[in-house]
Every structure is written in C-alpha cells, then in structure tokens.
Backbone as JSON Lines, residues from 0, in Angstrom:
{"i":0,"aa":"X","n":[-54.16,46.35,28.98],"ca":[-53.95,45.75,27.68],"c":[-52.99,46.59,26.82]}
{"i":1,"aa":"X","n":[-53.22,48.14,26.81],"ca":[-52.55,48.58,26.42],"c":[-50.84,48.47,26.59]}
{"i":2,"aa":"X","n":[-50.62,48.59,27.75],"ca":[-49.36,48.74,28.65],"c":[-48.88,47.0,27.46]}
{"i":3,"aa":"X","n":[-49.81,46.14,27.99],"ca":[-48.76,44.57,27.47],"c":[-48.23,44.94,26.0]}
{"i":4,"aa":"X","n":[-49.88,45.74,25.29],"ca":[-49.05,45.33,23.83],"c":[-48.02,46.41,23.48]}
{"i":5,"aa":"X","n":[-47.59,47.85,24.32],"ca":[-46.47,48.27,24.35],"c":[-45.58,48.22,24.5]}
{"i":6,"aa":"X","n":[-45.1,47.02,25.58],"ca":[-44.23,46.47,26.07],"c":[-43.62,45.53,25.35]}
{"i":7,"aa":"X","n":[-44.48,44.63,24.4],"ca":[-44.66,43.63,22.98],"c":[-43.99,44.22,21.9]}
{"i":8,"aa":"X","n":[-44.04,45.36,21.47],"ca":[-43.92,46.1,20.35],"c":[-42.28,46.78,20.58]}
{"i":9,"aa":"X","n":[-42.2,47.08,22.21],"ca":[-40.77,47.35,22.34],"c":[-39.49,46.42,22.12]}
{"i":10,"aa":"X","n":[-40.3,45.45,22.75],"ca":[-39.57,44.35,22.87],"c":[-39.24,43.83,21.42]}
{"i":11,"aa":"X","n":[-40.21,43.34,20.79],"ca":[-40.04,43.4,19.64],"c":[-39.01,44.15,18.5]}
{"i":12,"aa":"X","n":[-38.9,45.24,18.77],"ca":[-37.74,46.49,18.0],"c":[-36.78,46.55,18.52]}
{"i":13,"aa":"X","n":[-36.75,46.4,19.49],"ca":[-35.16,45.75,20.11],"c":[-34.52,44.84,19.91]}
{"i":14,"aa":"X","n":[-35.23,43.59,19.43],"ca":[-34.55,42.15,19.3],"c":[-34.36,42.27,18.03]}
{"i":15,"aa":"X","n":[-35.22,43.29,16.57],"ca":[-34.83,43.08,15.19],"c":[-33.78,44.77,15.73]}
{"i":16,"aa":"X","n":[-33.37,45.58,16.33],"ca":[-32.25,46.23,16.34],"c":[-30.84,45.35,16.93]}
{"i":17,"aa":"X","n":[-31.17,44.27,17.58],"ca":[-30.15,43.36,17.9],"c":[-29.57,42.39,17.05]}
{"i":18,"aa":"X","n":[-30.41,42.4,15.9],"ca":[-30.29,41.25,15.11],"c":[-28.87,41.66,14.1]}
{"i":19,"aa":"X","n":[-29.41,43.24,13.49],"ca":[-28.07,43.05,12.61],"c":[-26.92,43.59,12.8]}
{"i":20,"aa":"X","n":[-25.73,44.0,12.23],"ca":[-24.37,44.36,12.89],"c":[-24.59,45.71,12.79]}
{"i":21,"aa":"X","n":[-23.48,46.43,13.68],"ca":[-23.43,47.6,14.1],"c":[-22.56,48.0,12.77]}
{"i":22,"aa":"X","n":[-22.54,49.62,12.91],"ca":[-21.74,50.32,11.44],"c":[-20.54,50.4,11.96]}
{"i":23,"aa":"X","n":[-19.49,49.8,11.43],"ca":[-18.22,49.33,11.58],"c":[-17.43,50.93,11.3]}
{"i":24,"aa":"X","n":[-17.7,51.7,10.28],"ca":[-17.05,52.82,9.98],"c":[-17.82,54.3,9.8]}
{"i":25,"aa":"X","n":[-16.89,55.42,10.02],"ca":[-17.83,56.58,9.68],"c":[-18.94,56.12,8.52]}
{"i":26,"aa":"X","n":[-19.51,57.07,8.37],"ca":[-20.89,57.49,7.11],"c":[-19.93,58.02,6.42]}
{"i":27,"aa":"X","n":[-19.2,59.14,6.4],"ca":[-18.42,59.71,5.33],"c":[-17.27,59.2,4.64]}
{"i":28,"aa":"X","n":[-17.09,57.6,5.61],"ca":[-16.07,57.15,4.9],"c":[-16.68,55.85,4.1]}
{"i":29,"aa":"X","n":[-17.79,55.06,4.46],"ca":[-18.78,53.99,4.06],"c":[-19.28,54.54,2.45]}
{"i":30,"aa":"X","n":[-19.32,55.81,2.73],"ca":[-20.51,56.3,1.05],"c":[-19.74,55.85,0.23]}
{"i":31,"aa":"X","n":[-20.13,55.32,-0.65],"ca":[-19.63,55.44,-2.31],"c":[-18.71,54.56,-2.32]}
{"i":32,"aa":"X","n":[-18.77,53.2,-1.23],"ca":[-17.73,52.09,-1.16],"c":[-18.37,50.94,-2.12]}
{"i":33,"aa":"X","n":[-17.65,50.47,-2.84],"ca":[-17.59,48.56,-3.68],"c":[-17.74,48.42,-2.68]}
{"i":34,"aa":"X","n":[-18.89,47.41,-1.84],"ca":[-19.11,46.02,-1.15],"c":[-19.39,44.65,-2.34]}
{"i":35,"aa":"X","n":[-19.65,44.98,-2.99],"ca":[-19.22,43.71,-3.92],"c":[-17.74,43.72,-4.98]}
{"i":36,"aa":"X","n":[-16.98,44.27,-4.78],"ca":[-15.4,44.39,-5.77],"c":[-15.15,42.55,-5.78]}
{"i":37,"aa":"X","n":[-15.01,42.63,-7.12],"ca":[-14.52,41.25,-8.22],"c":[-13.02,41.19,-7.32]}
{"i":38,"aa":"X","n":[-12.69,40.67,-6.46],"ca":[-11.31,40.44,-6.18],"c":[-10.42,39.9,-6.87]}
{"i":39,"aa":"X","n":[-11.15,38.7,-7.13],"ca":[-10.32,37.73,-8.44],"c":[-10.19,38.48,-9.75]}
{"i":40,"aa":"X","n":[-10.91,39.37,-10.11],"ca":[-9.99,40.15,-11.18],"c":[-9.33,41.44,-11.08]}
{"i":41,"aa":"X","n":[-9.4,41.53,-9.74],"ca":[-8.36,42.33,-9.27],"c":[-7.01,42.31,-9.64]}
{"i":42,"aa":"X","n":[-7.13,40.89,-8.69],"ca":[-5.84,40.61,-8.17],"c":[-5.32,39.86,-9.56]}
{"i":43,"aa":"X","n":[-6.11,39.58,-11.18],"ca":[-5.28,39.1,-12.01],"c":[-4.8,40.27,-12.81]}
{"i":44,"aa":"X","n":[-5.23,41.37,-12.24],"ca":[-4.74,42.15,-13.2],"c":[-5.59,43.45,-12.57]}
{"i":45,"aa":"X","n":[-3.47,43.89,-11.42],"ca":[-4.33,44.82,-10.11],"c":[-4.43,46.0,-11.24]}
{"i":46,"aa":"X","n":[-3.76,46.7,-11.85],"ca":[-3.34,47.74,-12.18],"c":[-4.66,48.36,-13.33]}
{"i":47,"aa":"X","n":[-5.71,47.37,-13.53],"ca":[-7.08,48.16,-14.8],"c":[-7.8,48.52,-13.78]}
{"i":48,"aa":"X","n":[-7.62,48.12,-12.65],"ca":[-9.15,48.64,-11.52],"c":[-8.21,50.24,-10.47]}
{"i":49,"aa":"X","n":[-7.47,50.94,-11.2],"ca":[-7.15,51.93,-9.93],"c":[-8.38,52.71,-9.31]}
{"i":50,"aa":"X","n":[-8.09,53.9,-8.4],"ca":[-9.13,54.45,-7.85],"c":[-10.17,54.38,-7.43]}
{"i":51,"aa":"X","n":[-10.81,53.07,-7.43],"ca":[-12.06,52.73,-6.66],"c":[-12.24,52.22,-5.45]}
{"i":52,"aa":"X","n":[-13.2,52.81,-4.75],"ca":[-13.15,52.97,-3.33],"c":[-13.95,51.59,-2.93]}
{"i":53,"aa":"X","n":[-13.28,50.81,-2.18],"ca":[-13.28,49.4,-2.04],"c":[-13.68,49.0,-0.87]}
{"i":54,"aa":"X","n":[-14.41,47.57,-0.58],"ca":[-14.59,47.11,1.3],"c":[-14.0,45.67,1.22]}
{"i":55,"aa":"X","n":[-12.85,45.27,1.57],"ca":[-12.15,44.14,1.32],"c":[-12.09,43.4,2.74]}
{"i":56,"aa":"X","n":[-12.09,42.64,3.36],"ca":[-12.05,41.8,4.69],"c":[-10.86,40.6,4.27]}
{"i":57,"aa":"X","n":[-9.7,40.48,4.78],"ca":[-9.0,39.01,5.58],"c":[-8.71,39.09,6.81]}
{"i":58,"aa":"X","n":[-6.83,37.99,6.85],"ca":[-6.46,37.74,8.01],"c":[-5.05,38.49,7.31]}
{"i":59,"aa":"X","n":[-4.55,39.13,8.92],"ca":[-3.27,39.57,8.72],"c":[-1.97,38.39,8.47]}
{"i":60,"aa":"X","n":[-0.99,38.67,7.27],"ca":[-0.17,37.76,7.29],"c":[0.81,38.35,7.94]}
{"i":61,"aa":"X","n":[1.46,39.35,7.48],"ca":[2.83,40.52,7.9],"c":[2.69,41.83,7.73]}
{"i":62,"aa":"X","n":[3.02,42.28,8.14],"ca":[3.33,43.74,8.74],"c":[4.97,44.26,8.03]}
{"i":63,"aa":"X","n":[4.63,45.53,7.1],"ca":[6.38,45.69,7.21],"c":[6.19,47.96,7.17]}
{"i":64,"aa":"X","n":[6.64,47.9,7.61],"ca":[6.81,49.18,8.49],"c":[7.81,49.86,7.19]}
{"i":65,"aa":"X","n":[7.25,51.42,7.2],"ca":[7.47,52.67,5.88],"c":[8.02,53.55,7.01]}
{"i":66,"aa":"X","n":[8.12,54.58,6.41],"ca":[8.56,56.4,6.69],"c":[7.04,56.52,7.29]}
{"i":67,"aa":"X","n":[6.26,56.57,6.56],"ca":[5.05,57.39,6.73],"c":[4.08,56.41,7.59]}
{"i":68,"aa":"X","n":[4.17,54.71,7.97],"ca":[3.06,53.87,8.13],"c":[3.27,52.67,8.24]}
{"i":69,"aa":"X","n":[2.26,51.88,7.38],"ca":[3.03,50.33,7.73],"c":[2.43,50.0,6.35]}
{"i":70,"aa":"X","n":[2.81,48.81,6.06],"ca":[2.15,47.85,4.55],"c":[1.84,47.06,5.18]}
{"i":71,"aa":"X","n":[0.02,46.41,5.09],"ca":[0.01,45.37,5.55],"c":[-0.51,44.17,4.61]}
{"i":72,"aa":"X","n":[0.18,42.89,4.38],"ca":[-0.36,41.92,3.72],"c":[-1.45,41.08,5.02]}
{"i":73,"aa":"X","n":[-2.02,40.91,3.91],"ca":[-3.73,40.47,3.7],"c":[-4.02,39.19,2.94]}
{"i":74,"aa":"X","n":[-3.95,37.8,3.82],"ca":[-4.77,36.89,3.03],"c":[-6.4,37.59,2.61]}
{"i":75,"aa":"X","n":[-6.77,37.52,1.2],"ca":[-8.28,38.01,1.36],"c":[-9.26,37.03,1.76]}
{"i":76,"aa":"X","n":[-10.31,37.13,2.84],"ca":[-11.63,36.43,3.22],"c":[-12.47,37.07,2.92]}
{"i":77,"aa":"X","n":[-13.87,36.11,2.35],"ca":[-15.02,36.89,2.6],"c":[-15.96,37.17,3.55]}
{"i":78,"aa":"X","n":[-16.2,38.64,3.63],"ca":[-17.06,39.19,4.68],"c":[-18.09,38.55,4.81]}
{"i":79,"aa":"X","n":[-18.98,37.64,6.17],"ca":[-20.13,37.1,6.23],"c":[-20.75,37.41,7.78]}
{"i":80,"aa":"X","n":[-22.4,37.47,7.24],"ca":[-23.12,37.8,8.24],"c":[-23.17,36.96,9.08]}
{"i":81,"aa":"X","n":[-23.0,35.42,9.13],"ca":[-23.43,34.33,10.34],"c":[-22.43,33.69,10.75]}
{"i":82,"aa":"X","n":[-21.77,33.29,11.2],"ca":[-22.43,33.22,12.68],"c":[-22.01,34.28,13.25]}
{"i":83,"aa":"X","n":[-21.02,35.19,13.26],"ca":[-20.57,36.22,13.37],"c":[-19.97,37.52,12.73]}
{"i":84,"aa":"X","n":[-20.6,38.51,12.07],"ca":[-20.18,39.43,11.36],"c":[-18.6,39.32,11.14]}
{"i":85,"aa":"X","n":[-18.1,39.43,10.13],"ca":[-16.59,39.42,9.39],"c":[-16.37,38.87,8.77]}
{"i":86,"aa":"X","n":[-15.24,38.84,8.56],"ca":[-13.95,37.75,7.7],"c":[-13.8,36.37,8.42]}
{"i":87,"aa":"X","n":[-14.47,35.79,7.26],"ca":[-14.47,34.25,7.91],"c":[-13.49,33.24,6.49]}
{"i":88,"aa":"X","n":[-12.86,32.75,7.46],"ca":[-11.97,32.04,6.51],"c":[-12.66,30.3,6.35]}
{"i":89,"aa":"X","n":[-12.89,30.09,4.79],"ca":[-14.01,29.09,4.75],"c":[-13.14,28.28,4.24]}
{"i":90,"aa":"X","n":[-11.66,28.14,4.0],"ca":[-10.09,27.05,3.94],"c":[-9.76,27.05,2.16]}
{"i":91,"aa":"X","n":[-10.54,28.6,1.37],"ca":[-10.14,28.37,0.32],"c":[-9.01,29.41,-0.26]}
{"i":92,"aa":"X","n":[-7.68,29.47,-0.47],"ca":[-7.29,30.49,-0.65],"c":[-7.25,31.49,-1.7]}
{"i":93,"aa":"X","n":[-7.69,32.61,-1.73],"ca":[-8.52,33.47,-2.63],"c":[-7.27,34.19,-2.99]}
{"i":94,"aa":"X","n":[-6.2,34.34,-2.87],"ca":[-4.87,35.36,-2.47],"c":[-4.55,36.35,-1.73]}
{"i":95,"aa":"X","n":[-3.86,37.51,-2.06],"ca":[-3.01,38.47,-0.96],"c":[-3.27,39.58,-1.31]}
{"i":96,"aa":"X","n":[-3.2,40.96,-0.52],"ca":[-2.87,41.75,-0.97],"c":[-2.01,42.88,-0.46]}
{"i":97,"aa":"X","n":[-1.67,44.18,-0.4],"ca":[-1.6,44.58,0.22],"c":[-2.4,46.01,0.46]}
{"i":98,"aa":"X","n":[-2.04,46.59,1.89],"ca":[-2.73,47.76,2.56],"c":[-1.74,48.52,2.83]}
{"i":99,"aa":"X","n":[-1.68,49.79,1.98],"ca":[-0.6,50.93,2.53],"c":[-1.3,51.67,3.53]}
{"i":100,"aa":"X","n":[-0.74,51.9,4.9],"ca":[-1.93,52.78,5.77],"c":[-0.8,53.96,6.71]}
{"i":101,"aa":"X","n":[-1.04,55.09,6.01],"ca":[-0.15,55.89,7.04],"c":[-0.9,56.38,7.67]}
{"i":102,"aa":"X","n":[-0.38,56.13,8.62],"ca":[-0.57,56.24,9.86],"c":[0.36,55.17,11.45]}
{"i":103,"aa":"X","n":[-0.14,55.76,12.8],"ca":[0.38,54.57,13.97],"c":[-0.4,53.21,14.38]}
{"i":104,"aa":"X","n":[-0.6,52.74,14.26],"ca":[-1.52,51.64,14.84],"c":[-0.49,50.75,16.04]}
{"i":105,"aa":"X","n":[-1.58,50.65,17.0],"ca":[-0.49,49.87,18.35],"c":[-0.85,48.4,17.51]}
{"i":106,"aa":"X","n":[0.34,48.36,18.22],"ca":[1.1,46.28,17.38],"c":[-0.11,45.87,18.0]}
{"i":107,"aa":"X","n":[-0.91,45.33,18.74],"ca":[-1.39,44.7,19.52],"c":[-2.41,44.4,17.84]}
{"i":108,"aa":"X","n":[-2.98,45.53,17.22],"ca":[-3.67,45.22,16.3],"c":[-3.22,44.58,14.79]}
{"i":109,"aa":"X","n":[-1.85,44.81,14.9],"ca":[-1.15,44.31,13.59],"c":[-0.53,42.99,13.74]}
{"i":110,"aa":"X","n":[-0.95,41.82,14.73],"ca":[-0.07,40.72,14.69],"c":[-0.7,39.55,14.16]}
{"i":111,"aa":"X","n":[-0.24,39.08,13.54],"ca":[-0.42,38.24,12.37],"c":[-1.91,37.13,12.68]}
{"i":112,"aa":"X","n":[-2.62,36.86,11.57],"ca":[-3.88,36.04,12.16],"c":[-4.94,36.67,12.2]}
{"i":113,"aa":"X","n":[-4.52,38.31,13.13],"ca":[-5.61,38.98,13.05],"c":[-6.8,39.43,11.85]}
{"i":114,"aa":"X","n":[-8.27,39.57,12.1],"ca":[-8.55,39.65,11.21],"c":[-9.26,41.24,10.67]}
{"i":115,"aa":"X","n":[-9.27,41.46,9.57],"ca":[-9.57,42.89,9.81],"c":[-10.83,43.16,8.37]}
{"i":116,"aa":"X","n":[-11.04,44.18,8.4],"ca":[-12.37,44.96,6.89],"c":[-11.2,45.8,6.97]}
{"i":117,"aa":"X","n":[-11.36,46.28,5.62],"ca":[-10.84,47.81,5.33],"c":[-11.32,48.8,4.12]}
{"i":118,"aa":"X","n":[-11.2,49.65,4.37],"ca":[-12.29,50.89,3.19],"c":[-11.11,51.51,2.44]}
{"i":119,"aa":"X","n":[-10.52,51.47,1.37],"ca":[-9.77,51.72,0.75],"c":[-9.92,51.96,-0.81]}
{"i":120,"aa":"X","n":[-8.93,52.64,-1.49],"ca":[-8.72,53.14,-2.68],"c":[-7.91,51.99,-3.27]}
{"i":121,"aa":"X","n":[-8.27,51.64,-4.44],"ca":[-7.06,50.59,-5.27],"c":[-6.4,51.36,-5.58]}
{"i":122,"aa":"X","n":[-4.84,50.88,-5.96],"ca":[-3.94,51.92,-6.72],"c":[-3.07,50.61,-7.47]}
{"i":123,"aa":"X","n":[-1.77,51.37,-7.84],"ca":[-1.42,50.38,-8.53],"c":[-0.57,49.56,-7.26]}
{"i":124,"aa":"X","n":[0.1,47.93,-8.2],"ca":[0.33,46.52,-7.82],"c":[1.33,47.43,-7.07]}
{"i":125,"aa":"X","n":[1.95,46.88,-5.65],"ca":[3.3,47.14,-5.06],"c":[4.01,46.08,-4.89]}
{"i":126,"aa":"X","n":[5.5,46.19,-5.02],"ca":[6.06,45.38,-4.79],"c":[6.47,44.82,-3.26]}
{"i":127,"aa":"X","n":[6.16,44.03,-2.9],"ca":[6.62,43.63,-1.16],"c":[7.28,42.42,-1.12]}
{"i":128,"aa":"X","n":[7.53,42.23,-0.12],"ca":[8.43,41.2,0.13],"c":[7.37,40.35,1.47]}
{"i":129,"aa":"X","n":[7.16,39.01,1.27],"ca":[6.28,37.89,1.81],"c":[7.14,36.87,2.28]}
{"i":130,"aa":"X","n":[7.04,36.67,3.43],"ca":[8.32,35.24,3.71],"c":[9.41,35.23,2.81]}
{"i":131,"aa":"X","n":[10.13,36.45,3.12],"ca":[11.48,36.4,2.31],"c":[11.48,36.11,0.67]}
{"i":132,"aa":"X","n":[10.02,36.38,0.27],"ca":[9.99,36.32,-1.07],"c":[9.46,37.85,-1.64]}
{"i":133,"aa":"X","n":[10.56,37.91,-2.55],"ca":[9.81,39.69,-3.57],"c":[8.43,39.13,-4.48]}
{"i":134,"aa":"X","n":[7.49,39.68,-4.43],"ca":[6.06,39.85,-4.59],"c":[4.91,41.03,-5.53]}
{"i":135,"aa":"X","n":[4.8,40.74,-6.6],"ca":[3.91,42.17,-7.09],"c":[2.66,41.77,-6.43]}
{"i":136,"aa":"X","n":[1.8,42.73,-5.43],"ca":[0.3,42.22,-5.07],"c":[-0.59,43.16,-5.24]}
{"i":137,"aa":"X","n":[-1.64,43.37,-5.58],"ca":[-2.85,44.32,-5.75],"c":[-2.59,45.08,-4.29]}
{"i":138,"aa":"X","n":[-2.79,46.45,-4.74],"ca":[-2.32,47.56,-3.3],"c":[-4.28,48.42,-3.25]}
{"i":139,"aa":"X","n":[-3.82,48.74,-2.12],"ca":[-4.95,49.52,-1.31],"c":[-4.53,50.55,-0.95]}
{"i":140,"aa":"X","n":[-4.96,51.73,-1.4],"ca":[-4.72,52.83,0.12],"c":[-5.55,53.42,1.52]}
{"i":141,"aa":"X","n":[-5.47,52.48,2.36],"ca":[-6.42,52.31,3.35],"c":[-6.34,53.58,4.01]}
{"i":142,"aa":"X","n":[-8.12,53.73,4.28],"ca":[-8.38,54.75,4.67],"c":[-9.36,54.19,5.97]}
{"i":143,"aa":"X","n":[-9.69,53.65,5.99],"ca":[-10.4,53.29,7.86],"c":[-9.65,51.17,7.58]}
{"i":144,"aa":"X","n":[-9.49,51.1,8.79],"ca":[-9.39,49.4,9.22],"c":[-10.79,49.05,10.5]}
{"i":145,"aa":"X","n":[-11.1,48.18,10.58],"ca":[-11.69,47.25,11.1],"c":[-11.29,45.9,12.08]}
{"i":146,"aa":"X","n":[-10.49,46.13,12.72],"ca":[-9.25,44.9,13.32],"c":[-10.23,43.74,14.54]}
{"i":147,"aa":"X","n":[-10.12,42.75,14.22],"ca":[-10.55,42.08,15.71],"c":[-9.01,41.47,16.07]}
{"i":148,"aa":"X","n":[-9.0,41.07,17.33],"ca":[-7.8,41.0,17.54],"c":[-8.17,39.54,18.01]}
{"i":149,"aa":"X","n":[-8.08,38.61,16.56],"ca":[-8.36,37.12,16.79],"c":[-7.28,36.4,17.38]}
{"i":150,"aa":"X","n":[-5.94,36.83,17.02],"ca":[-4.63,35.65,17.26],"c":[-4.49,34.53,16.19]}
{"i":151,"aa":"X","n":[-5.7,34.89,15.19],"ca":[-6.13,33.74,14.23],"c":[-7.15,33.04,14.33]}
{"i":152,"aa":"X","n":[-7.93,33.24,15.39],"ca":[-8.45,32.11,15.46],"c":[-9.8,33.2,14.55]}
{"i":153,"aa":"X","n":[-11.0,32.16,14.55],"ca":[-12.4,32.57,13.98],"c":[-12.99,33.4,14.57]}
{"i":154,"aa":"X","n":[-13.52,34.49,14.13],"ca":[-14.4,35.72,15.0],"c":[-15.44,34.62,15.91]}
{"i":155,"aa":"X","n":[-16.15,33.93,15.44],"ca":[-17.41,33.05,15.71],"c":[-16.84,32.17,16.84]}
{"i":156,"aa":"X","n":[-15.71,32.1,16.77],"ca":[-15.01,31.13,18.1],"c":[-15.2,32.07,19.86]}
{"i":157,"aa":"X","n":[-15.6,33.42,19.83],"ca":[-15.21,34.35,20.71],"c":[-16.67,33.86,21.38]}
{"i":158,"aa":"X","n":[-16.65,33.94,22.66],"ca":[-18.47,34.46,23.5],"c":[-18.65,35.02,23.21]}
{"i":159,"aa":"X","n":[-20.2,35.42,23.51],"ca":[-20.85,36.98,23.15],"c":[-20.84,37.47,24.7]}
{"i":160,"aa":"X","n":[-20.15,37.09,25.87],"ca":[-20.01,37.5,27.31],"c":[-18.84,37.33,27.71]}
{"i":161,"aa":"X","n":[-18.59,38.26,28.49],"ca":[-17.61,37.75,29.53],"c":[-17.54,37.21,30.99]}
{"i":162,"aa":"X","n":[-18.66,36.4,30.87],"ca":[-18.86,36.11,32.04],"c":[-17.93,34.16,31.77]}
{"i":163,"aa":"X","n":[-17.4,33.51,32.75],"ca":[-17.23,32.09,33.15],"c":[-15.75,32.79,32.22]}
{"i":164,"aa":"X","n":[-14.74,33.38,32.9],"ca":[-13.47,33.52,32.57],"c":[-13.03,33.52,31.32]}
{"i":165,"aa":"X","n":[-14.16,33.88,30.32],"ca":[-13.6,33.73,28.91],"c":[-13.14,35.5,28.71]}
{"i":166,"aa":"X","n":[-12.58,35.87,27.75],"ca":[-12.34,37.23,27.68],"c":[-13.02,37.73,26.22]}
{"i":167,"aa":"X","n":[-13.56,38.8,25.95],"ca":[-14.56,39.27,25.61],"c":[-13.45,39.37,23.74]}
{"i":168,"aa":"X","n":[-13.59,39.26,22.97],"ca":[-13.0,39.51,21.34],"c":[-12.91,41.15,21.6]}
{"i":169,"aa":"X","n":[-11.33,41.62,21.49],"ca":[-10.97,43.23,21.07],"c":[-11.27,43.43,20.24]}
{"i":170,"aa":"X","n":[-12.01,44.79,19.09],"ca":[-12.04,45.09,17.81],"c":[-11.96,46.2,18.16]}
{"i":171,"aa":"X","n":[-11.58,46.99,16.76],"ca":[-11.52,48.81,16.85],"c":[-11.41,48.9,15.65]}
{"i":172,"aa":"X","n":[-11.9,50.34,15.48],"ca":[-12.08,50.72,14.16],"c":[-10.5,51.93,14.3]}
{"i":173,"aa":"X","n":[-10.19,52.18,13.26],"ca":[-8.81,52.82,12.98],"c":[-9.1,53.97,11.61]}
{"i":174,"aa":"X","n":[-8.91,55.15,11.53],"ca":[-9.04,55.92,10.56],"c":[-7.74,56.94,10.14]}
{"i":175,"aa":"X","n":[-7.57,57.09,9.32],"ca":[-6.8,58.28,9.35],"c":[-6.96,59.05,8.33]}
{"i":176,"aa":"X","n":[-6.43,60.29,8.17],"ca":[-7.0,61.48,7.32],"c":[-6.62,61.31,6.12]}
{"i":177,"aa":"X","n":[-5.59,60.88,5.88],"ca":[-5.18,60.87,4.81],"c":[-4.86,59.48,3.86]}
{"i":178,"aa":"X","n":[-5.36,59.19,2.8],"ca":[-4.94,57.37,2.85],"c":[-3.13,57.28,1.99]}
C-alpha cells in the first residue's frame, strides 16, 4: 500500500512540474524585471519611461545590422500561457519597437516572423528605418532574447514530439554582457 501511494504522490509532482513553463532566462537577469510594462504608454510617449528593466514578447519584422550588433524591430505580442507559452499574435496590432542588442546572433534566429521575449532596459525613442520608411520607435537595450524560430507561424502550431516526420520548434535563449 505503501509503495502504490508513493508511486501516486510521485506521479502526481511530476505532472504539476510538467504543467508550467520552464525559466526562459538567468535568475540574475529575470530579478527586478516589469512583466506587466503599460506598452501602450510606452510607445505614446517612449522617452518618460527610460531605465526600466522590462519583459516585452513579439514577432520579428527586420533586422538592420550596427558596429557593435544588430537593431531589431519588433511587432509587440502578448506573452500567454495557453496553448503554448509565448508571444501569441491574437490579429490586433499593438505597434513596434525596437531592440538594440550588441552582440552576434546566427541569422537563423533573426529572420523575420520569428518570435521572441526579451529582458531589456528602455532608453530613449531611436530612429530606424522600417520598409524604407524613417521611424521614431520606443528602444530597448536588450540584455537576454528568447527566440523560437517560428518562420511566423504560431508557437502552438509546433508538436510537442518529433516523432511522424514533424520537426521539433528551435528556441534559445541569447545573453550578452553588456546591453
């Protein structure tokens, strides 16, 4: 009797340790992050919110490459727990922003669609350039990314196997020392 209801109780703590998502980023970089940041009054007015350490989730629009890194614009999505942890795009557009991140990241993670979290510092608006258009957008100085490597499509669209020839959703976490 004993043995069953140990076996009950394991079982049990395993399926509520299965239940919720894994920690996407260090502890030392997670502390003292906005998971709730007002985006929409961010982004009306990037430049009253500097210095606060932020958790923002979209989809990659473009990529434009610095001295030191890359800028990346960011449709913003909101982060949701079901059906699959992330950035789920629910068809409303919330706006853009951008992510200064020095550092290398292989392209494979920067091509457009993709969807990513990121732990970052606000700073002030930068100017970029968006489909051949000049742009002031609320800036980040990213300090960890979060990338799945959707192609666009929905995290929730991926198996949870790779078994019957489907291929398993890439993600990686990305840090660098300095934002």
């Amino acid at each position: 009797m004993t043995r069953v209801l140990t076996t009950m109780a394991l079982c049990a703590g395993l399926t509520l340790v299965g239940c919720g998502h894994t920690q996407l980023f260090p502890v030392d970089v997670a502390a003292d992050t906005d998971r709730n940041f007002d985006f929409t009054a961010w982004r009306t007015i990037p430049n009253a919110k500097t210095g606060q350490k932020v958790e923002l989730g979209g989809r990659i629009v473009q990529v434009n490459s610095t001295a030191d890194g890359v800028v990346i614009i960011v449709t913003q999505l909101p982060i949701v727990q079901q059906p699959a942890y992330g950035p789920k795009d629910g068809g409303r557009r919330s706006g853009e922003f951008a992510i200064r991140y020095n550092g290398t990241l292989n392209a494979k993670w920067l091509r457009a669609g993709n969807r990513l979290i990121v732990i970052g510092t606000t700073e002030q608006a930068r100017v970029v350039v968006v489909d051949d258009v000049q742009r002031n957008l609320p800036s980040l100085a990213g300090r960890c990314l979060h990338v799945w490597n959707t192609g666009g499509k929905e995290i929730a669209e991926f198996p949870y196997n790779a078994g019957g020839g489907y291929e398993p959703l890439e993600e990686e976490t990305l840090c660098t020392v300095q934002p």
